[in-house]
C-alpha positions in Angstrom: 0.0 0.0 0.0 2.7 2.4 0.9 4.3 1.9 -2.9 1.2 2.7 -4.3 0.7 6.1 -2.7 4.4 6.9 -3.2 3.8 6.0 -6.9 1.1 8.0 -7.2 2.7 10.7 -5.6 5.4 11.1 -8.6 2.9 10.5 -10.6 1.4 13.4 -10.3 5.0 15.3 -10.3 5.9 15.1 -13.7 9.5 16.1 -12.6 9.5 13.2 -10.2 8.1 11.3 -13.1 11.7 10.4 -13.9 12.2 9.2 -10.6 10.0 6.9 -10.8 10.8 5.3 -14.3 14.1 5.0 -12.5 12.7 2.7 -10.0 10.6 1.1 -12.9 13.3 0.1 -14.4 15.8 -1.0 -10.5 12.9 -3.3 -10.3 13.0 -4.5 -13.8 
């Protein structure tokens, strides 16, 4: 549950969009 929010969270940042395609891609 706690990833989801987080996820959402950069989301909705488009600059922390690239953050997040970061971690996309660690967990890939």
């Amino acid at each position: 549950m706690s990833h989801n929010y987080i996820f959402s969270m950069e989301m909705t940042c488009e600059g922390c969009a690239n953050a997040a395609k970061r971690v996309l891609g660690k967990l890939g």
